[in-house]
C-alpha atoms as an extended CHARMM CRD file, in Angstrom:
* protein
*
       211  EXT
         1         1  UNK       CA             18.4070000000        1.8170000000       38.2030000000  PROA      1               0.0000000000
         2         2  UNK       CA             16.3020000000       -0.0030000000       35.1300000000  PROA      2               0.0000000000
         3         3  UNK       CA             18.9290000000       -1.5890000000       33.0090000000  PROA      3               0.0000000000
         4         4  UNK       CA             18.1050000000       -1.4070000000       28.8520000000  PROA      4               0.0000000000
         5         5  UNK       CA             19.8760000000       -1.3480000000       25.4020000000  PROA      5               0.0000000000
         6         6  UNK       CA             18.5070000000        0.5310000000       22.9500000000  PROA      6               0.0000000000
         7         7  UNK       CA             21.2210000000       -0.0080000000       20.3500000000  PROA      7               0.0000000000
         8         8  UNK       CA             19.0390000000       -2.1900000000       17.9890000000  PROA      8               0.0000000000
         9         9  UNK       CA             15.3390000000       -1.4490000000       18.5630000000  PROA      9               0.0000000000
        10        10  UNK       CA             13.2290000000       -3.2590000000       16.7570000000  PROA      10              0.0000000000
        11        11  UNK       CA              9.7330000000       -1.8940000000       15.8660000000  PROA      11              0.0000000000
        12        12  UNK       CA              6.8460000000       -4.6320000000       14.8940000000  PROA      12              0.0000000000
        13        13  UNK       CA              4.9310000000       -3.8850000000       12.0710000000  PROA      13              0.0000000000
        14        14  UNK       CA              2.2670000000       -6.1410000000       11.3980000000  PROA      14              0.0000000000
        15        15  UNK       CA              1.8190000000       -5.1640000000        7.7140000000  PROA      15              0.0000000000
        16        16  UNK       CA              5.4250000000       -5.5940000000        6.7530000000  PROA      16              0.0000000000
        17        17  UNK       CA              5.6410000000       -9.0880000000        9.0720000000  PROA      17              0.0000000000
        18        18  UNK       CA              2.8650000000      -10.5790000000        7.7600000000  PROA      18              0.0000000000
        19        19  UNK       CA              4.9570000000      -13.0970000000        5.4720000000  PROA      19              0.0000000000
        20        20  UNK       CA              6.5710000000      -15.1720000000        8.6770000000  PROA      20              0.0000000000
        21        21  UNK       CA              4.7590000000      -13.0740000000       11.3920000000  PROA      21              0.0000000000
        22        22  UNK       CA              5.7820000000      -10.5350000000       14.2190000000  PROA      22              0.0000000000
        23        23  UNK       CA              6.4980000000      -13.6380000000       16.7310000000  PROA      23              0.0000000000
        24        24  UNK       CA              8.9860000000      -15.6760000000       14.4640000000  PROA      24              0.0000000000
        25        25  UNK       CA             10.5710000000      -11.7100000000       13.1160000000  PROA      25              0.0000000000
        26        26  UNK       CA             10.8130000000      -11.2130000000       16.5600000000  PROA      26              0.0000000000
        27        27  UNK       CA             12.3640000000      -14.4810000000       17.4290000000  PROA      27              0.0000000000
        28        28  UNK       CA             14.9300000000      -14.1870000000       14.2600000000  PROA      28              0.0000000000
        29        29  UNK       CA             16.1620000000      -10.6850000000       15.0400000000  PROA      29              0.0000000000
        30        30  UNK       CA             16.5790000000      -11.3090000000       18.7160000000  PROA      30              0.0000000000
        31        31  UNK       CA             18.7570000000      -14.3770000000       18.0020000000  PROA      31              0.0000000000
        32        32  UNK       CA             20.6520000000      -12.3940000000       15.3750000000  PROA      32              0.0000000000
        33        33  UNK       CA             21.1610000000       -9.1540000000       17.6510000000  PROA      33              0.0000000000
        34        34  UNK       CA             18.2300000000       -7.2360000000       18.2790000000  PROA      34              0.0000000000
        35        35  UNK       CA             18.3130000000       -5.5060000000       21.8960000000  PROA      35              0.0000000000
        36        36  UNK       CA             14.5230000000       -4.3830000000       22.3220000000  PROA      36              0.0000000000
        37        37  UNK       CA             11.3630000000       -5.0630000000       20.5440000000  PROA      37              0.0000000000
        38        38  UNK       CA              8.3460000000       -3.2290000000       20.2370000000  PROA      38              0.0000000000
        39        39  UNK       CA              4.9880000000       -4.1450000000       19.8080000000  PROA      39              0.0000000000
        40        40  UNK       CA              3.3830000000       -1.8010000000       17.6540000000  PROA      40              0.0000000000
        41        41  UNK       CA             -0.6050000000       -2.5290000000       15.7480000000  PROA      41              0.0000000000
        42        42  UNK       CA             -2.4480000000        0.5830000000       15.6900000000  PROA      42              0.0000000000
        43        43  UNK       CA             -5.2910000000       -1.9620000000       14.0630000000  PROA      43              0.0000000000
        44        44  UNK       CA             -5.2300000000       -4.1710000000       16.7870000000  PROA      44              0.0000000000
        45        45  UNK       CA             -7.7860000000       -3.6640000000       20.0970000000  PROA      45              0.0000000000
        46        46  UNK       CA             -6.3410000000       -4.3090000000       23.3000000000  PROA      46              0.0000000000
        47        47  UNK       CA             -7.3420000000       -8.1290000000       23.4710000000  PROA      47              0.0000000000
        48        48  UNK       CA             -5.8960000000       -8.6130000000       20.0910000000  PROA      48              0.0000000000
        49        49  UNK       CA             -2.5660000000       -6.5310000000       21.5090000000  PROA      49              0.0000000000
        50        50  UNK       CA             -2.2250000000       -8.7770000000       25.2660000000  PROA      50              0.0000000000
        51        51  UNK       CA             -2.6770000000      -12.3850000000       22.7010000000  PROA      51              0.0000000000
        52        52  UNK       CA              0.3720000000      -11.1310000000       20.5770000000  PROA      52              0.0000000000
        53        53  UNK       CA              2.4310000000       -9.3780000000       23.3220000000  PROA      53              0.0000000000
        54        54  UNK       CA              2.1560000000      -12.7990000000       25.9140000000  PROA      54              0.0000000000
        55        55  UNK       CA              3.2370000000      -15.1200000000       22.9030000000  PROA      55              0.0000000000
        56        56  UNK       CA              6.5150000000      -12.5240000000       22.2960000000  PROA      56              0.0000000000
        57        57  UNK       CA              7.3560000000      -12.3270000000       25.6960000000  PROA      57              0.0000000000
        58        58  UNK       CA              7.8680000000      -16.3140000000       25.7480000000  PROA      58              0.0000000000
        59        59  UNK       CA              9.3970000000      -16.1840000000       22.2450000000  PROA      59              0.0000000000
        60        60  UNK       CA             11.8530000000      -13.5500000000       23.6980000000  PROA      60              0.0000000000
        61        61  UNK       CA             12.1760000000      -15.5400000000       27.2430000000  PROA      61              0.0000000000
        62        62  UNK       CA             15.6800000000      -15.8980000000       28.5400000000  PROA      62              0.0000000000
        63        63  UNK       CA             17.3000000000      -13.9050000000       25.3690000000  PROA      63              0.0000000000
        64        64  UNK       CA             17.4270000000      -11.1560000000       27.4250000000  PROA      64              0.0000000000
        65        65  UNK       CA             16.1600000000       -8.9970000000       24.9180000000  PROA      65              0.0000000000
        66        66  UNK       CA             13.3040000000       -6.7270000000       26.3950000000  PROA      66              0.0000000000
        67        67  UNK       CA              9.4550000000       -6.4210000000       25.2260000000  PROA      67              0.0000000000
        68        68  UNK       CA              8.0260000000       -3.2460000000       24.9530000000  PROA      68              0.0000000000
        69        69  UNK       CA              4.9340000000       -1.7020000000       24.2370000000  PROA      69              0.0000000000
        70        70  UNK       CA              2.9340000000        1.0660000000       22.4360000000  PROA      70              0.0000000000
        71        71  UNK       CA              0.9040000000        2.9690000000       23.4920000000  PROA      71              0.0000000000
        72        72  UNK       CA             -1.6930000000        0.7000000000       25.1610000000  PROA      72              0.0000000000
        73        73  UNK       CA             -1.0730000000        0.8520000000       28.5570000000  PROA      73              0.0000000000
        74        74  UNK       CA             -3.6900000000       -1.7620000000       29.5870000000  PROA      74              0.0000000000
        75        75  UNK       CA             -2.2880000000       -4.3550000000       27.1220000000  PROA      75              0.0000000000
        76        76  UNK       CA              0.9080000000       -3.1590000000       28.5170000000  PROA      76              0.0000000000
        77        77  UNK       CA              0.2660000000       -4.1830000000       32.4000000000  PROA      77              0.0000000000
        78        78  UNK       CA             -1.6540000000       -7.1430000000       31.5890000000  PROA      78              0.0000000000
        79        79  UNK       CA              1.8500000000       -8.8630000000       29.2700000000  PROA      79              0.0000000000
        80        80  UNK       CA              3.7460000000       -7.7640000000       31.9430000000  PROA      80              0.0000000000
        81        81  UNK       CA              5.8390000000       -6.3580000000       29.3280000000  PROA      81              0.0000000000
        82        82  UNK       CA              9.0520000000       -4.4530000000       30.2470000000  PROA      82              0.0000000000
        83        83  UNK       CA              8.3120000000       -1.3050000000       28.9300000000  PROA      83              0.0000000000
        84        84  UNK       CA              5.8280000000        1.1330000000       27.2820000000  PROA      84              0.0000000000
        85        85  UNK       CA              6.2300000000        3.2950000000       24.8760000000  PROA      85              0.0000000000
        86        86  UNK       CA              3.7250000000        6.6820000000       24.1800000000  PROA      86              0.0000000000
        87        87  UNK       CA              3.7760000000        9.1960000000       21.6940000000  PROA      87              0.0000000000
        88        88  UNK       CA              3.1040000000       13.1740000000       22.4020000000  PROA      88              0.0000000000
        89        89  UNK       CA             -0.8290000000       12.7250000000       21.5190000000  PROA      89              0.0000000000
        90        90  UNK       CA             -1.0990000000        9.1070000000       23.0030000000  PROA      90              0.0000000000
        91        91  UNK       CA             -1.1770000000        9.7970000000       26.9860000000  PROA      91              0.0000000000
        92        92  UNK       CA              0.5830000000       12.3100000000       29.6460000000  PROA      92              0.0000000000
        93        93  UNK       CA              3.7570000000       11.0350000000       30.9000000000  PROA      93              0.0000000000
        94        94  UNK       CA              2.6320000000       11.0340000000       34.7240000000  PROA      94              0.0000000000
        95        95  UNK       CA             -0.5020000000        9.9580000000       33.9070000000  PROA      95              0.0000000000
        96        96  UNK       CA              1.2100000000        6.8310000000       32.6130000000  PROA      96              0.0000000000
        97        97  UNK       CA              4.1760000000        6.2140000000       34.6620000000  PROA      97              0.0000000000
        98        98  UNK       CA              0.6580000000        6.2120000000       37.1170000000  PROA      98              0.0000000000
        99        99  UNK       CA             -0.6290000000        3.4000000000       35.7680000000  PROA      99              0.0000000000
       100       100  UNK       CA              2.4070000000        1.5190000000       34.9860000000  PROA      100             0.0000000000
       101       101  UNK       CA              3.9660000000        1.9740000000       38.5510000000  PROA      101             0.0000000000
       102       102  UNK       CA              7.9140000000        2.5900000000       39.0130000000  PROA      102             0.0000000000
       103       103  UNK       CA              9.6170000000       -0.6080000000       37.6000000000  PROA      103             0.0000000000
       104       104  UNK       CA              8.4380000000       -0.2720000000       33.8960000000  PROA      104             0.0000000000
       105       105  UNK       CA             10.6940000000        1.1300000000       31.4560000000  PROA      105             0.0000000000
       106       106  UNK       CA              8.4480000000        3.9730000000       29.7420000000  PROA      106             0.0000000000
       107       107  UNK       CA              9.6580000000        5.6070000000       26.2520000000  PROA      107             0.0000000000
       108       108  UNK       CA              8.5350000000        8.8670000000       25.1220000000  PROA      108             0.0000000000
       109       109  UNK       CA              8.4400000000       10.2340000000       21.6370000000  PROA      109             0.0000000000
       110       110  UNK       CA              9.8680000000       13.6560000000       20.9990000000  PROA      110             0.0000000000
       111       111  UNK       CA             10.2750000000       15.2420000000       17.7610000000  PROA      111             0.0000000000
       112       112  UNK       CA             11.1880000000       18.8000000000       18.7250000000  PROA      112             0.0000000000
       113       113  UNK       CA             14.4570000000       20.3300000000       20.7500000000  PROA      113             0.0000000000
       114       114  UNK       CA             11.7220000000       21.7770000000       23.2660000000  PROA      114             0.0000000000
       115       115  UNK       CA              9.6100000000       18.3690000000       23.4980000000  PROA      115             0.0000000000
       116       116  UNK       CA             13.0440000000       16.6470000000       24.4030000000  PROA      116             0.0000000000
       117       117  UNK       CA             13.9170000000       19.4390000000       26.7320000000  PROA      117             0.0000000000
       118       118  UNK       CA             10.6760000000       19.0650000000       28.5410000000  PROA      118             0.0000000000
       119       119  UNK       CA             11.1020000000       15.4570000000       29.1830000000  PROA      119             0.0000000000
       120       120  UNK       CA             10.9220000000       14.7680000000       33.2900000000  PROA      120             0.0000000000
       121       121  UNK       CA             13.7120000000       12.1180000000       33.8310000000  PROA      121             0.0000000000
       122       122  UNK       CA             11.4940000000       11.2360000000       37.0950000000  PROA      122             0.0000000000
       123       123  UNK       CA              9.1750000000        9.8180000000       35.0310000000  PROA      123             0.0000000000
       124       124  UNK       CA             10.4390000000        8.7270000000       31.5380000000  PROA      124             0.0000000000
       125       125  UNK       CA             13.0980000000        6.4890000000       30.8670000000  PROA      125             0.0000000000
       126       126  UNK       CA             13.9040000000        6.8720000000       27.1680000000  PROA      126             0.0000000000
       127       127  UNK       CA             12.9240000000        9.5290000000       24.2820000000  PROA      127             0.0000000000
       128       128  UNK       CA             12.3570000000        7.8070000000       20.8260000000  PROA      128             0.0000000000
       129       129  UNK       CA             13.6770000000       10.6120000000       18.4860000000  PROA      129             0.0000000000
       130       130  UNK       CA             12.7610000000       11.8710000000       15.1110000000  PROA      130             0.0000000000
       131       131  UNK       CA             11.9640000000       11.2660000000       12.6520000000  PROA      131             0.0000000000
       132       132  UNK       CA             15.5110000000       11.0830000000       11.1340000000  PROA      132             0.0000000000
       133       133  UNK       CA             14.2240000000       10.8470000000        7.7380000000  PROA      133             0.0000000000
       134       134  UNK       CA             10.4300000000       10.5360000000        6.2290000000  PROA      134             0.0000000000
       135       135  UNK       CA              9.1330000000        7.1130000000        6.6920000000  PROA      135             0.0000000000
       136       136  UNK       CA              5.9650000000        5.2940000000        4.8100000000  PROA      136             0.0000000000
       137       137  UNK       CA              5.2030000000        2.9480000000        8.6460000000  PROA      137             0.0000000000
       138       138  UNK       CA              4.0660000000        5.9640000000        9.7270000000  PROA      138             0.0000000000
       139       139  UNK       CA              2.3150000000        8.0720000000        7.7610000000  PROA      139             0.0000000000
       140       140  UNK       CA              1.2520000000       10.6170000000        9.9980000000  PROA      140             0.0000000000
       141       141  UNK       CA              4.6800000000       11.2240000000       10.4870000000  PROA      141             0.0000000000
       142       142  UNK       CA              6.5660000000       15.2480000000       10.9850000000  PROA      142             0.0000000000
       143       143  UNK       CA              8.7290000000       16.9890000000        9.7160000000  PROA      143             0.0000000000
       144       144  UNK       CA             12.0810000000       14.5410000000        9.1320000000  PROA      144             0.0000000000
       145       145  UNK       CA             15.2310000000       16.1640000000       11.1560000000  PROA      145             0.0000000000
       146       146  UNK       CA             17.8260000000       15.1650000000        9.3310000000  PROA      146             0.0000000000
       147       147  UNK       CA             21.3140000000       14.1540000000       11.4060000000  PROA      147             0.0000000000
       148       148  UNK       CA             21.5260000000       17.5200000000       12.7760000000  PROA      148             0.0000000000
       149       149  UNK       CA             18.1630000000       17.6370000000       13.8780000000  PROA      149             0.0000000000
       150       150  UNK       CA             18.9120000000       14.5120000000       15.8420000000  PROA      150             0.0000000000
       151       151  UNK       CA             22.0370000000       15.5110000000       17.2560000000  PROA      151             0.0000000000
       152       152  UNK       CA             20.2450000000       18.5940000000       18.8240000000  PROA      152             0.0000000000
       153       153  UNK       CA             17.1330000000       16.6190000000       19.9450000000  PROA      153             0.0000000000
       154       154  UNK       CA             19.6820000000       14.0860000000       21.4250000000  PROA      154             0.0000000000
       155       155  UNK       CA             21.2250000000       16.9810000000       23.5260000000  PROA      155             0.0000000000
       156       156  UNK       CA             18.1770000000       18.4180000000       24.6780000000  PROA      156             0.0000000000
       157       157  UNK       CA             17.1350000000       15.0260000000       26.3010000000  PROA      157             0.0000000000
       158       158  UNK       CA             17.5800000000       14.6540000000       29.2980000000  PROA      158             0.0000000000
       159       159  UNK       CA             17.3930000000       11.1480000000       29.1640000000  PROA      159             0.0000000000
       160       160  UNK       CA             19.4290000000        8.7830000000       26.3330000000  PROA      160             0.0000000000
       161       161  UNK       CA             17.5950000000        8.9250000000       22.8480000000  PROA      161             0.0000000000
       162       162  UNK       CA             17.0130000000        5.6760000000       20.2520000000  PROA      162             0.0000000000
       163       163  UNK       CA             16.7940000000        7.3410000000       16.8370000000  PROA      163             0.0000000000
       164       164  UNK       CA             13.8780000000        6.4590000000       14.3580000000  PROA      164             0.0000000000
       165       165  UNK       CA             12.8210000000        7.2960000000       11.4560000000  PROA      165             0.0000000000
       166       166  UNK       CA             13.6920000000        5.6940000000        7.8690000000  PROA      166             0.0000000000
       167       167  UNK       CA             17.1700000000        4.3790000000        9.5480000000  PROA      167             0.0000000000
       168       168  UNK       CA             18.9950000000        1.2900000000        7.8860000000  PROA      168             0.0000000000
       169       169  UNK       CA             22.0500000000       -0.5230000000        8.4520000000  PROA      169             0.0000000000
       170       170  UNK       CA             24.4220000000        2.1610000000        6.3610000000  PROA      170             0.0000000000
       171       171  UNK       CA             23.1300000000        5.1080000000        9.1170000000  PROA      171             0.0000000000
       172       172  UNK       CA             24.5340000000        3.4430000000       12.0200000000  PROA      172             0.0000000000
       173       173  UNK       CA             27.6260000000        5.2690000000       12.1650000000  PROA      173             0.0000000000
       174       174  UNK       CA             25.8360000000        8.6710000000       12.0190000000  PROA      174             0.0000000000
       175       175  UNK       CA             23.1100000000        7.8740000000       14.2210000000  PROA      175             0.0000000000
       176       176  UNK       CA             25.9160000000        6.9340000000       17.4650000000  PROA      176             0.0000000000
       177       177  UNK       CA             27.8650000000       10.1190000000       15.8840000000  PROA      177             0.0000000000
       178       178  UNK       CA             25.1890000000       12.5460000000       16.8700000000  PROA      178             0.0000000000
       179       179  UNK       CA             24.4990000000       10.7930000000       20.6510000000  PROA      179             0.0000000000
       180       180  UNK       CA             21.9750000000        8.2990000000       20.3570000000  PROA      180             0.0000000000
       181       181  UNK       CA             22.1460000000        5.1580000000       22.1120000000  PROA      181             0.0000000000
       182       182  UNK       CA             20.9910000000        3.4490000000       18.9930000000  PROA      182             0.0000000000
       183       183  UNK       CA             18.1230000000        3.3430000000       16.4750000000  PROA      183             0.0000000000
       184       184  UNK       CA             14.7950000000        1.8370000000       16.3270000000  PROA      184             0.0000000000
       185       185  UNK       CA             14.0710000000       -0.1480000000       12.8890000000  PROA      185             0.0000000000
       186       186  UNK       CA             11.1040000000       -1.5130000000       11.0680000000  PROA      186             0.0000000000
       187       187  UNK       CA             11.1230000000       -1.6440000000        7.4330000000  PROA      187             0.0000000000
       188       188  UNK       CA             14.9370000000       -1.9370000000        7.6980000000  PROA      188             0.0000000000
       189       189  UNK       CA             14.0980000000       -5.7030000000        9.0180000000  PROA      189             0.0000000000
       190       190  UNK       CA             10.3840000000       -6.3220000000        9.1380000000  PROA      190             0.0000000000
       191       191  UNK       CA             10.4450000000       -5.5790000000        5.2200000000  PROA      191             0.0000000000
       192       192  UNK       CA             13.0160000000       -7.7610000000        4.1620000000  PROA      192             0.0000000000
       193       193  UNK       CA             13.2430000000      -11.1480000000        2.9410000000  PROA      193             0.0000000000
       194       194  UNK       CA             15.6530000000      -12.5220000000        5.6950000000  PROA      194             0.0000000000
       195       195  UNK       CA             15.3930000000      -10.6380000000        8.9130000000  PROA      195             0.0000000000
       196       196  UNK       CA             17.9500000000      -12.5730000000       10.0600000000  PROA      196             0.0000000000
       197       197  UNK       CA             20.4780000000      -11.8290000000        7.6810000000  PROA      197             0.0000000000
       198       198  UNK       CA             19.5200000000       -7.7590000000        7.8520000000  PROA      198             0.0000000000
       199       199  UNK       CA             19.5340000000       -7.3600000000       11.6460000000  PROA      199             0.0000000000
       200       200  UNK       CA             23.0570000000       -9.5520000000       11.3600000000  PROA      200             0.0000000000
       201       201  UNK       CA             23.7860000000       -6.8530000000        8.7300000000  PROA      201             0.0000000000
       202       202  UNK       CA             22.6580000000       -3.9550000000       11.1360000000  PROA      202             0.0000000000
       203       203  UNK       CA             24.1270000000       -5.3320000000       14.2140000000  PROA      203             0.0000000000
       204       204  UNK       CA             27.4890000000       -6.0370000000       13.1300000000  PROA      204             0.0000000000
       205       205  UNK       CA             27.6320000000       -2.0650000000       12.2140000000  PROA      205             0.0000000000
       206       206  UNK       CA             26.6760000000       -0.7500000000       15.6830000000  PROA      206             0.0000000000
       207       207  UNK       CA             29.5510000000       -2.9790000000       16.7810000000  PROA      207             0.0000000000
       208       208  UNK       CA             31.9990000000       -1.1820000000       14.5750000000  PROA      208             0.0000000000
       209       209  UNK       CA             31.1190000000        2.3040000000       16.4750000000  PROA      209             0.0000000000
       210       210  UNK       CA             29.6250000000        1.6040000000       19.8730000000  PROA      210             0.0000000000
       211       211  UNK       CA             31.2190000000        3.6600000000       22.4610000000  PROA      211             0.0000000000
């Protein structure tokens, strides 16, 4: 059984880190709560992607925090990263679970009730749901579901959901309310001043409502 804790996901955008960097974001948001990081640089070739995922996984060594991901399965295996994380268009599930053998964690984004109802639970450990609301990180976004949308999508999963999607610290409540396991962040602390101070902010609210 793969043990993870999706409550605060964090979601590394190099853009929005590029005053202290993903590494030291990383390293502040872990230390101040942050329960899985993803490494996410659609810019970035594979190379590029292993350099910056090896450094995180020793910033996040011993934390217990886990290092995830997207979509590039190569850069994935050579990290020896915990997880991976694909989106719909990005690579079958099988396909990857394939490549990435049976101890990996691997994600899965879903943003429709039949998507998340398709999900094999043999082969994916996680959906990444949404997106809650409309979000500029990704522009090629759809359609935002709203809280209801997410509850439904959250039912339909076969496997336990981290909300995404425009989320912030005053959603938390909501977000455990409709059945996720937590929610994935990235302008909500990548964007700020003191990422620190925000994922403090973030964290101390999922404590207030986690089951």
């Amino acid at each position: 059984m793969k043990r993870f804790d999706l409550s605060l996901y964090l979601v590394l955008d190099p853009d929005l880190c590029a005053g202290i960097g993903m590494i030291e974001t990383a390293r502040l948001a872990v230390a101040s709560g942050v329960t899985m990081v993803q490494l996410r640089d659609k810019h970035a070739g594979t190379a590029r992607m292993i350099e910056t995922g090896r450094a995180l996984k020793q910033t996040l060594a011993g934390s217990g925090a886990l290092l995830v991901v997207n979509d590039d399965v190569e850069a994935a295996i050579a990290i020896g990263a915990d997880g991976l994380h694909i989106g719909q268009e990005d690579m079958d599930a099988r396909k990857a679970r394939t490549m990435i053998g049976p101890d990996m964690i691997l994600g899965l984004s879903v943003e429709t009730a039949q998507l998340a109802g398709a999900v094999d639970p043999g082969l994916v450990d996680y959906t990444g749901v949404g997106p809650v609301f409309a979000t500029p990180t990704k522009a090629d976004h759809k359609q935002p579901i709203g809280f209801d949308g997410l509850a439904m999508l959250v039912k339909a999963s076969p496997v336990p959901s981290v909300a995404i999607g425009g989320l912030k610290a005053e959603h938390v409540a909501e977000v455990f309310t409709a059945g996720a396991k937590g929610l994935a962040v990235v302008s909500a602390i990548c964007g700020t001043a003191d990422p620190e101070a925000a994922t403090r902010r973030i964290a101390a609210e999922i404590r207030k409502v986690r089951p």
